[in-house]
C-alpha positions in Angstrom: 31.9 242.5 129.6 31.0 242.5 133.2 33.6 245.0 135.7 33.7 242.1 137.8 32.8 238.0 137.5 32.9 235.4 140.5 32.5 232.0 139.7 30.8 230.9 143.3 30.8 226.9 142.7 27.5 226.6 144.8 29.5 227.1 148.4 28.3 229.2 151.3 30.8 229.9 153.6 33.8 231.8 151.3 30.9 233.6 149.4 29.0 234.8 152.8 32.6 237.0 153.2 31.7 238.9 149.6 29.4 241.5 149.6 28.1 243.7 146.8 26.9 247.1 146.3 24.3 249.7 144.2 24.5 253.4 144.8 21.9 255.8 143.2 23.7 258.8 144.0 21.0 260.6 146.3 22.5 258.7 149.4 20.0 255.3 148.5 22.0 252.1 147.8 21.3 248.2 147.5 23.4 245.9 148.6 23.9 241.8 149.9 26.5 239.3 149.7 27.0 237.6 146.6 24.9 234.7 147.7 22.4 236.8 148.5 22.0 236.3 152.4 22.0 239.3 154.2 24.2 239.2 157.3 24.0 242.9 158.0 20.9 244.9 159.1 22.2 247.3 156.7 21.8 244.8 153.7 18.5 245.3 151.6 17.1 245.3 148.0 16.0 249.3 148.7 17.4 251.3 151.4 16.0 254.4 150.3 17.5 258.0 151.5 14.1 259.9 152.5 16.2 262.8 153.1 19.0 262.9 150.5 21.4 261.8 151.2 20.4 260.5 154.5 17.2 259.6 156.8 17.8 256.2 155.2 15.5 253.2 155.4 15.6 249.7 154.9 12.0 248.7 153.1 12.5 245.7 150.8 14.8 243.7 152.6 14.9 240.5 149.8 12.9 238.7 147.5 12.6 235.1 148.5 12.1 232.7 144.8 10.8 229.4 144.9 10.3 226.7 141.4 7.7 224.4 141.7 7.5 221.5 139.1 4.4 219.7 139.1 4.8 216.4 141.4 8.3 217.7 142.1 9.7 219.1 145.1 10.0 222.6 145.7 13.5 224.3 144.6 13.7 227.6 146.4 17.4 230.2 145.3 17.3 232.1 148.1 19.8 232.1 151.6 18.7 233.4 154.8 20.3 232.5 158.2 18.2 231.5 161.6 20.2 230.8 164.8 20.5 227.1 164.2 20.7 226.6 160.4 20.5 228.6 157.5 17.4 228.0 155.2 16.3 227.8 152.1 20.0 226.5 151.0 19.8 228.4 147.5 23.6 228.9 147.5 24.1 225.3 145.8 21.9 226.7 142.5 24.3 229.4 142.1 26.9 229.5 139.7 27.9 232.9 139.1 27.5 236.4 140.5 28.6 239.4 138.6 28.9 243.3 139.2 29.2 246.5 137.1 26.3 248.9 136.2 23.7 245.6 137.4 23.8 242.9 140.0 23.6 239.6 138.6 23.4 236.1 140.0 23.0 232.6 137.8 21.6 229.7 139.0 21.1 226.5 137.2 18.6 224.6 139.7 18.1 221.2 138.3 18.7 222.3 134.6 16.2 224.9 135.0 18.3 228.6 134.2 17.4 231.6 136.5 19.5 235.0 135.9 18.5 237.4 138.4 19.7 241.1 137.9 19.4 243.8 140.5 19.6 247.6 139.5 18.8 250.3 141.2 17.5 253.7 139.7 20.2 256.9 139.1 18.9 259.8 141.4 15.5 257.5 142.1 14.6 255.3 145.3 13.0 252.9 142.9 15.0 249.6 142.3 13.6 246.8 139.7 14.7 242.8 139.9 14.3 240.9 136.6 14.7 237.3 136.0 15.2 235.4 133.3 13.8 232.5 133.6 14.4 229.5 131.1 12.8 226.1 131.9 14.8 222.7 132.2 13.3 220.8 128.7 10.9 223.3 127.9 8.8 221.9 130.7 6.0 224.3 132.6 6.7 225.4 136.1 5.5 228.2 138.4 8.4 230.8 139.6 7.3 232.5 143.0 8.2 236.1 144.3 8.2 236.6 148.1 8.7 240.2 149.0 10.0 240.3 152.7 9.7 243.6 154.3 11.5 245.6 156.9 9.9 249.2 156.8 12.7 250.7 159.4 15.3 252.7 159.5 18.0 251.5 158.8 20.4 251.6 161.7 17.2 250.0 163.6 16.0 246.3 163.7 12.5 245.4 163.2 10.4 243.1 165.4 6.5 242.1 165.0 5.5 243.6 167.9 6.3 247.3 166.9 4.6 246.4 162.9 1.9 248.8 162.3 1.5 248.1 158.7 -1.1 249.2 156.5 -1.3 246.9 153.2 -3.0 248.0 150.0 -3.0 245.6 146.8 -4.4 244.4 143.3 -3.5 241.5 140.9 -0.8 242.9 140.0 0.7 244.8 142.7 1.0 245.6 146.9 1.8 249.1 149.0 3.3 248.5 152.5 3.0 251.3 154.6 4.4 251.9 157.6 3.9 255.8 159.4 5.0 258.2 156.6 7.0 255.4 155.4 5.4 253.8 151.7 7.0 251.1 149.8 5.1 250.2 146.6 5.9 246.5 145.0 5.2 245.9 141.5 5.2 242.8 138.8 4.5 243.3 135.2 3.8 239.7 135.0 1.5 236.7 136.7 -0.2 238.0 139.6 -0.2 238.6 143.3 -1.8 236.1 146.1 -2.1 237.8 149.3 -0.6 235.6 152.0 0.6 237.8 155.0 2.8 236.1 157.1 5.6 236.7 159.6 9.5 235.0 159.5 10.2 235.3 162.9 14.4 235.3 163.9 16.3 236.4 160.6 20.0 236.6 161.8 22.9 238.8 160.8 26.2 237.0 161.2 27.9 240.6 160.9 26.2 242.2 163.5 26.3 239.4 166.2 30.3 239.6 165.5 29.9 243.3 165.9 28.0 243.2 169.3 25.1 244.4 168.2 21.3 243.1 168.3 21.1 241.0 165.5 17.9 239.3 165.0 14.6 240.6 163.2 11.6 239.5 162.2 10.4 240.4 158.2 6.8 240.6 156.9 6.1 238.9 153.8 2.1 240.4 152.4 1.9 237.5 150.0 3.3 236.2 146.4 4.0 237.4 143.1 3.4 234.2 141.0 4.1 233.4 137.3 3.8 230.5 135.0 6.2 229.7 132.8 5.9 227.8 129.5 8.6 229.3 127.7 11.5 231.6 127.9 10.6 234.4 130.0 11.3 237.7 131.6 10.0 238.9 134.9 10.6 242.3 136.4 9.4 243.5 139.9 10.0 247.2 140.7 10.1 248.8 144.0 9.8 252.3 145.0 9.0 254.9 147.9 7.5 257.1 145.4 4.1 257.2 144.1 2.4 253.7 142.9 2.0 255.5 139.5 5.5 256.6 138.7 6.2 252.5 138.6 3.6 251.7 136.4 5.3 252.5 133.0 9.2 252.1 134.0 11.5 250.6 131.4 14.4 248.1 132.9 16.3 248.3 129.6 15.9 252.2 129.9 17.1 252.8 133.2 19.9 251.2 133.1 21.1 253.1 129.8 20.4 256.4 131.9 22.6 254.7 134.7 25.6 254.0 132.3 25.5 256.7 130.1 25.9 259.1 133.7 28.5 256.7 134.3 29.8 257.8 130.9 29.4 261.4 131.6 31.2 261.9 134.5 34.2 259.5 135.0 35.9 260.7 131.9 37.8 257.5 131.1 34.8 255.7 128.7 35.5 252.1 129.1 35.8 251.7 125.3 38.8 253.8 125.3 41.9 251.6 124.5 44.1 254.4 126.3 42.0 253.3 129.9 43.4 251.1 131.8 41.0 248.3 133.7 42.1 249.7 137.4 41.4 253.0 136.3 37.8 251.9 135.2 37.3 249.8 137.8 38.5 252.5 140.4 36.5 255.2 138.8 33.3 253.4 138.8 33.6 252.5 142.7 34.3 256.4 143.0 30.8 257.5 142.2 29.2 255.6 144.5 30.3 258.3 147.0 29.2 261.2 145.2 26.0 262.3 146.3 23.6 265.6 145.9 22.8 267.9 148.8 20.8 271.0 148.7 23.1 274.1 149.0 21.9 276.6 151.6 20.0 278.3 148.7 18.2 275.6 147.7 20.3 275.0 144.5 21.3 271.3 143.4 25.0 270.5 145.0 27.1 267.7 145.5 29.0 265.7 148.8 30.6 262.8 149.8 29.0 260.1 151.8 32.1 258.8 153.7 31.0 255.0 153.7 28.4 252.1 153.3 26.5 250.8 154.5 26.8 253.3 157.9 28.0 256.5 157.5 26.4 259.7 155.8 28.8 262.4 155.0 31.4 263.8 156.8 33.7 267.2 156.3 36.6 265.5 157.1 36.4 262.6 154.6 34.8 264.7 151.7 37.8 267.6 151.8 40.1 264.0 152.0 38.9 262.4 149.2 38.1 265.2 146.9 40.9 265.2 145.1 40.5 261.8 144.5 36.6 261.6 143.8 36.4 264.5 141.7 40.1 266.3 140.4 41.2 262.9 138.9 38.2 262.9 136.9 38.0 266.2 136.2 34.5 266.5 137.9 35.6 270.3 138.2 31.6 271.4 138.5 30.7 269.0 141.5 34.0 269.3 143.1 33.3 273.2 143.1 29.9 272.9 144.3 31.1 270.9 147.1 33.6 273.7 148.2 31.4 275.8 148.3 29.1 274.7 150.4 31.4 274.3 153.2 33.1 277.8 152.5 29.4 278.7 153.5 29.4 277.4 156.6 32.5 278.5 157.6 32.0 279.5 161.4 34.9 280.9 163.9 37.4 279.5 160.9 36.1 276.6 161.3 33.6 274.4 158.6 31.5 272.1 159.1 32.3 268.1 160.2 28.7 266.9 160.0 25.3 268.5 159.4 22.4 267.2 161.3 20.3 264.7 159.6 17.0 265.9 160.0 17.4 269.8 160.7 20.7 269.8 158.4 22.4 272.3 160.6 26.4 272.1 160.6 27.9 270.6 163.9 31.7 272.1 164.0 34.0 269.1 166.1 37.0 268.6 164.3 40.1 270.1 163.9 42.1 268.6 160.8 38.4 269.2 158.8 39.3 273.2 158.1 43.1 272.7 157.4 42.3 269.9 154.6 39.5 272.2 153.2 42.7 274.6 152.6 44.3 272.1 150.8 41.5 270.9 148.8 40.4 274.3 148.2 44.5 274.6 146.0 44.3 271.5 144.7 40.7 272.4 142.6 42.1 275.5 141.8 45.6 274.3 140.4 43.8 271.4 138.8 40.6 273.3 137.4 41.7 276.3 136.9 38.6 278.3 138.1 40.2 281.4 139.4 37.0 283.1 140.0 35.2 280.5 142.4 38.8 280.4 143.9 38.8 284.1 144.4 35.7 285.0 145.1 34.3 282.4 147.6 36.6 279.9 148.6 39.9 282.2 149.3 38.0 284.4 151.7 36.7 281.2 153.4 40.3 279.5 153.6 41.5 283.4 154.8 38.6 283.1 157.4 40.2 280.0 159.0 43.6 281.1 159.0 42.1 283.7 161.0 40.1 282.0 163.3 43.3 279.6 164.5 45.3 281.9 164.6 42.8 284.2 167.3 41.5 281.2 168.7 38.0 278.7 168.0 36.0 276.1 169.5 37.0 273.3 171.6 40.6 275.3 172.4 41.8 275.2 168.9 44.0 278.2 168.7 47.4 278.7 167.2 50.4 279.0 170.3 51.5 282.8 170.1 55.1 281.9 171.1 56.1 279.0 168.6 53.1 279.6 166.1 52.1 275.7 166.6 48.0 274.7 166.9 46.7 273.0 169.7 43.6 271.3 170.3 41.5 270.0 172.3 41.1 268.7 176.0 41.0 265.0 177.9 37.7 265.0 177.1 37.3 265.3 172.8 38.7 263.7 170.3 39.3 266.4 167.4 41.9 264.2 164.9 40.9 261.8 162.6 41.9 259.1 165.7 38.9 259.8 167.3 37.5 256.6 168.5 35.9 257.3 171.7 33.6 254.7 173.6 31.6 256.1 177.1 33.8 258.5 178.5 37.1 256.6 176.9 39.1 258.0 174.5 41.4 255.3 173.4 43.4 257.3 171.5 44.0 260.6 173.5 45.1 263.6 171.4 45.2 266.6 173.3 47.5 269.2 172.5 49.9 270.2 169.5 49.4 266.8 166.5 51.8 266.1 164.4 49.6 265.6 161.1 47.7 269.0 162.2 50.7 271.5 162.3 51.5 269.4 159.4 48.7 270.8 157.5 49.0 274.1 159.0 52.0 274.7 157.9 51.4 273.6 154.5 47.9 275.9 154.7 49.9 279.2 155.5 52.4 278.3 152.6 49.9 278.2 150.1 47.9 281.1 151.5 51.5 282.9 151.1 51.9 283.6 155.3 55.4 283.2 154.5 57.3 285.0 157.6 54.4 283.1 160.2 55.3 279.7 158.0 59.1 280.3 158.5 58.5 280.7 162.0 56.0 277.3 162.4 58.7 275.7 160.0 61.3 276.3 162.8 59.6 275.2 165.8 58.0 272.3 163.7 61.5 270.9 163.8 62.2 271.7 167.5 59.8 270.2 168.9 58.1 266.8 167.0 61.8 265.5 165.6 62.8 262.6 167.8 65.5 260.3 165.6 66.0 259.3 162.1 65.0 255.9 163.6 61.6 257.2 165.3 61.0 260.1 163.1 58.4 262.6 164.1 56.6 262.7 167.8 52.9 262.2 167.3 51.2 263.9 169.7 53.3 267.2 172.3 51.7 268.5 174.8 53.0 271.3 177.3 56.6 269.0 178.2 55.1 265.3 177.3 55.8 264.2 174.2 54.1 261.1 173.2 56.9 259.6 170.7 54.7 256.1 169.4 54.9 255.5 166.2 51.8 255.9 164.0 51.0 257.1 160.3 50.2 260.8 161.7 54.1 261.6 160.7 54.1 260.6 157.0 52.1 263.8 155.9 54.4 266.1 157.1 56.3 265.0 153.7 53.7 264.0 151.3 51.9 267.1 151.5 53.1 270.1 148.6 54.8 271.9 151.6 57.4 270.8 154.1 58.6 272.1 156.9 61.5 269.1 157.3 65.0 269.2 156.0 65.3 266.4 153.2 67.5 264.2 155.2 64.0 264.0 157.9 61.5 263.6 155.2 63.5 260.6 154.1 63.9 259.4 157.6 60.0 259.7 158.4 59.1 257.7 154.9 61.6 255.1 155.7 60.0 254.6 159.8 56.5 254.2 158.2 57.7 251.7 155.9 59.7 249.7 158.7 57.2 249.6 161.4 53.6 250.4 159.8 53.7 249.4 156.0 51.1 246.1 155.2 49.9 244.9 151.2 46.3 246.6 152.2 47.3 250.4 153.5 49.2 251.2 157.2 49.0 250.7 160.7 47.9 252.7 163.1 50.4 251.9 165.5 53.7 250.3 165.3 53.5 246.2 166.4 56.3 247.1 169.3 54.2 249.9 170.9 52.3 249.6 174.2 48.5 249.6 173.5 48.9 248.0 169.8 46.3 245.7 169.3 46.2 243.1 166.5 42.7 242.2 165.7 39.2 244.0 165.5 36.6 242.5 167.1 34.7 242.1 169.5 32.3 244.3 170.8 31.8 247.8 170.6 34.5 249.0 173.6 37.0 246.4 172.2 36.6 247.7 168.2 37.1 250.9 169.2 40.1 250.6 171.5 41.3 248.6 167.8 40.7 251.6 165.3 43.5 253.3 165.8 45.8 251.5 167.9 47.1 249.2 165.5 44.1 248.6 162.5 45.4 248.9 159.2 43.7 252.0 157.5 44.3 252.0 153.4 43.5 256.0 153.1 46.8 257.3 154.4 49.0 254.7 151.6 48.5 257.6 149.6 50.5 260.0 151.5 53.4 257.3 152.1 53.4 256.4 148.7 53.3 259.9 147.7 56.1 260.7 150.1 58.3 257.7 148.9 58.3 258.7 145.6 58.7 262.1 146.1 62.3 261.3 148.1 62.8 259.3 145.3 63.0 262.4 143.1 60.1 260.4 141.2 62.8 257.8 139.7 61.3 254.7 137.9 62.4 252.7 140.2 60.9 254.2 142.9 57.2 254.5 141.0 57.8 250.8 140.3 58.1 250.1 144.1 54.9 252.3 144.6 53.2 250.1 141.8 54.1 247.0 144.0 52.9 248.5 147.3 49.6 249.6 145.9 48.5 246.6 143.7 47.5 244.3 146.7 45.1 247.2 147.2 43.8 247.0 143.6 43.3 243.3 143.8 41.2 244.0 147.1 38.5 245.6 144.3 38.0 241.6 143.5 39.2 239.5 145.2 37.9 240.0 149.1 35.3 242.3 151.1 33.2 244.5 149.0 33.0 243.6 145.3 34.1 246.5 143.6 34.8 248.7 146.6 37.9 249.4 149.1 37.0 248.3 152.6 37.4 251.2 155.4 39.9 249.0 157.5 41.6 245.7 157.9 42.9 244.1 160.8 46.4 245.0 162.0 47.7 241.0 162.1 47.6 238.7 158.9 45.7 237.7 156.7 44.6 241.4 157.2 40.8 240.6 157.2 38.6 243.6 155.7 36.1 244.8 159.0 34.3 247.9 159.3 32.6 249.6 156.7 32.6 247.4 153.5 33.2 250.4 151.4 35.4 253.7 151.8 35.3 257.2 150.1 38.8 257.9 151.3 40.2 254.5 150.6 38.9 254.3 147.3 39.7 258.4 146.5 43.6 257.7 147.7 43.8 254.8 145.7 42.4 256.1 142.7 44.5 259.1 143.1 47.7 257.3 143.7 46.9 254.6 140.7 46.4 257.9 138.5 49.9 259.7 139.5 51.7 256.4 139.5 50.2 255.4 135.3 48.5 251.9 136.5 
């Protein structure tokens, strides 16, 4: 039985809104909406990671299929948009889409039955497309495969004037290369007409929203074409790697090697009565974020890429989400791979936030990056058990950043000798996880002592056992970022401002394992984040009544980022506050009930809007909460995994 089934009823519009998504876990992934017209430049059949897990490109962007019936007219299944109309007009074919190991769509066009089912290869850049193809009455027909090529990377846009494409092909088969880019196209059935042509003006909807250039032209080298008397099976395979390592792939085979990793590393089989569907269903989005990197000694290791389609992977959002991604599913080996990676980087006690795509070295720009690691670094070892990674690598490394704030880093991060505080930063960076900046505007300005970040560096000397220091932070923790039980914590002080709006920053100075609040304040901060920031789909990043809050993201790129954090609804940090509640609940049932209630909407999200089978990175601040940015989010999915876990959904 399929993860997930959408009945589509032959309509464009709602189903342009639903998007899908492969991962191969190298950093690769393939992805559309459910229609099948892409309406993002990120949206292809192959967008292969040349350097796992990044230098990304788009090569096969779709297939375009056409039925021909002799002395009928043409039916074509596929959707594509142009600036005044969108054609072919497939959509009304399509019945069906459904997601889980495979992407599969089902048309009926005209009583003739097309299945069309996407996967893309585990720890390959090779993705195969096979149709099923039964004829209305038995009747003959010829089913066309247009190839339409991008060859680009993937945050680019590709125009015919800039094509420099060397084309290679045989009956069966066709190699576009572009540069040092190759992308090999084959069909184990029919043969291949060479037909090179252009499609000038290919539009994505999502990035004209966004601002962005959003036209391209794709090269089509010609047509796979079968004829079909019968019942029959098609596949087409594509791939950056060599021509021969195509030539003898089995579909049925590589997709058992797909779910029998699957199998092997979410540790909840989905045949296991005890397994609840959310669980399965959360589980499987989960690995889609867990990719391999080469450690510094060459040796196989493991990260986080923080979302799709954009983002590669960040130190920020892998220490977040690692509890999530890997300690809920006991993925013990990856999860201490990971660590210690970064507890090799770990430079003026700071590790890494982002390593170069092309040169891999680390760039150090965050300050909350290092004081999660801490945290993550306990939670593997309470959860695990491995004492001697703990104790040999990954204590000195957390040692070495208590260290380094407490003497002083980059970017002015250095720990305030007289009330033991950190501070951070200048008018110029942006060092918090708020750190939308466009030109030379930071729209959120964080400069000084944060609430969340003396939040975790009290909770980091606690569990490194700084006990008189952590008494001390405790103390002055208290003085100076408690406003009112009705405004709970400040966000942001700095020298004698104290910037008092309300934002989610506050909730995790009681959701993490140590606090430095009384019990009366903890249960003053969890009630203020409920009142003023609470939403079905995670919390807002500003409270409705504050100046600057601002209700919808769009626009272009200035007016989205003035929206991240100023008001758009973030799911990631619904962990914390639902962690928090229950934990001022004294974990009662009745509390864990509420938190049930307050996290299904997010479940629901899985299915019913966005991403199929994925948690979107935000939604906008004002109802109906509409899923924007990226389409699918480590730390969204990790926190809600984590949460559904602890709570028994």
């Amino acid at each position: 039985m399929a993860l997930y089934s959408i009945e589509t009823h032959g309509e464009l519009q709602p189903n342009l809104e639903r998007e899908w998504l492969l991962t191969n876990g190298m950093g690769s992934f393939a992805s559309s909406t459910i229609v099948g017209c892409n309406t993002r430049r990120y949206h292809s059949l192959l967008c292969a990671a040349t350097i796992p897990p990044v230098g990304r490109m788009v090569t096969l962007s779709r297939i375009g299929e056409i039925i021909q019936r002799p002395n009928q007219p043409m039916l074509e299944l596929s959707v594509n948009q142009f600036a005044d109309r969108f054609h072919p007009r497939g959509e009304k074919y399509l019945r069906r889409f459904e997601l889980d190991d495979t992407a599969r769509f089902y048309y009926d066009a005209e009583g003739t039955k097309v299945t069309k089912e996407v996967l893309l290869f585990w720890e390959r850049n090779t993705a195969a497309v096979r149709y099923t193809i039964e004829p209305h009455d038995f009747k003959p027909l010829q089913f066309s495969m247009l190839p339409f090529m991008a060859m680009r990377d993937f945050h680019a846009l590709r125009a015919v004037s800039t094509a420099r494409f060397d084309v290679h092909h045989d009956r069966h088969a066709v190699t576009v290369r572009d540069r040092a880019l190759s992308c090999h196209i084959r069909c184990d059935k029919g043969h291949f007409i060479s037909q090179q042509d252009w499609w000038f003006g290919q539009l994505y909807a999502i990035e004209l929203e966004r601002g962005q250039d959003f036209t391209e032209d794709l090269y089509m080298p010609g047509r796979f074409v079968v004829e079909v008397t019968e019942p029959t099976t098609v596949t087409i395979w594509v791939s950056t790697e060599s021509p021969d390592s195509v030539e003898t792939i089995d579909f049925d085979a590589e997709l058992r090697r797909r779910i029998t990793h699957m199998n092997s590393v979410a540790n909840v089989p989905k045949e296991s009565p005890t397994t609840s569907k959310t669980i399965v269903r959360l589980t499987h989005a989960a690995n889609d974020f867990v990719v391999r990197r080469k450690a510094p000694d060459n040796a196989d290791a493991w990260t986080v890429i923080a979302g799709y389609p954009w983002f590669a992977d960040w130190g920020r959002d892998t220490m977040i989400a690692l509890p999530g991604l890997f300690l809920t599913t006991k993925r013990f080996k990856e999860a201490g791979r990971v660590l210690s990676v970064f507890a090799h980087y770990v430079s003026e006690g700071m590790i890494p936030n982002r390593f170069d795509d092309y040169t891999n070295q680390p760039h150090y720009n965050t300050v909350d990056a290092s004081l999660w690691f801490i945290h993550a670094v306990h939670e593997y070892a309470r959860l695990s058990g491995d004492s001697n990674l703990f104790d040999a690598i990954l204590k000195p490394a957390c040692r070495a950043i208590i260290e380094g704030y407490s003497r002083g880093t980059r970017f002015g991060i250095a720990m305030d000798p007289v009330d033991g505080l950190i501070t951070q930063g200048d008018a110029t960076t942006q060092l918090t996880w708020m750190d939308a900046k466009c030109g030379d505007v930071c729209f959120t300005p964080r400069q000084g002592k944060a609430v969340e970040i003396n939040a975790l560096w009290y909770n980091a000397l606690k569990l490194m056992g700084d006990d008189p220091l952590a008494a001390k932070v405790a103390e002055n923790f208290r003085k100076e970022f408690w406003v009112s039980p009705f405004r709970g914590l400040a966000d942001v002080v700095h020298k004698s401002d104290r910037d008092e709006k309300i934002r989610p920053n506050q909730i995790f100075a009681v959701s993490l394992p140590h606090s430095a609040l009384s019990r009366e304040q903890q249960s003053a901060v969890v009630e203020v984040v409920r009142r003023e920031l609470l939403t079905p789909v995670g919390l807002r990043t500003l409270g409705e009544k504050e100046a600057g809050y601002t209700p919808m993201y769009r626009g272009d790129q200035f007016a989205r980022d003035r929206a991240y954090h100023n008001g758009t609804i973030w799911p990631w940090p619904i962990g914390a506050f639902l962690e928090a509640y229950v934990k001022v609940n004294d974990n009662s049932d009745a509390a864990r009930n509420q938190a049930r209630e307050w996290l299904q909407p997010l479940i629901d999200h899985l299915e019913n809007a966005g991403c199929v089978g994925s948690i979107s990175e935000i939604f906008e601040a004002q109802p109906p909460h509409r899923p924007v940015g990226c389409f699918a989010q480590a730390w969204s999915v990790s926190e809600v995994l984590r949460l559904a876990m602890m709570l028994g959904m």
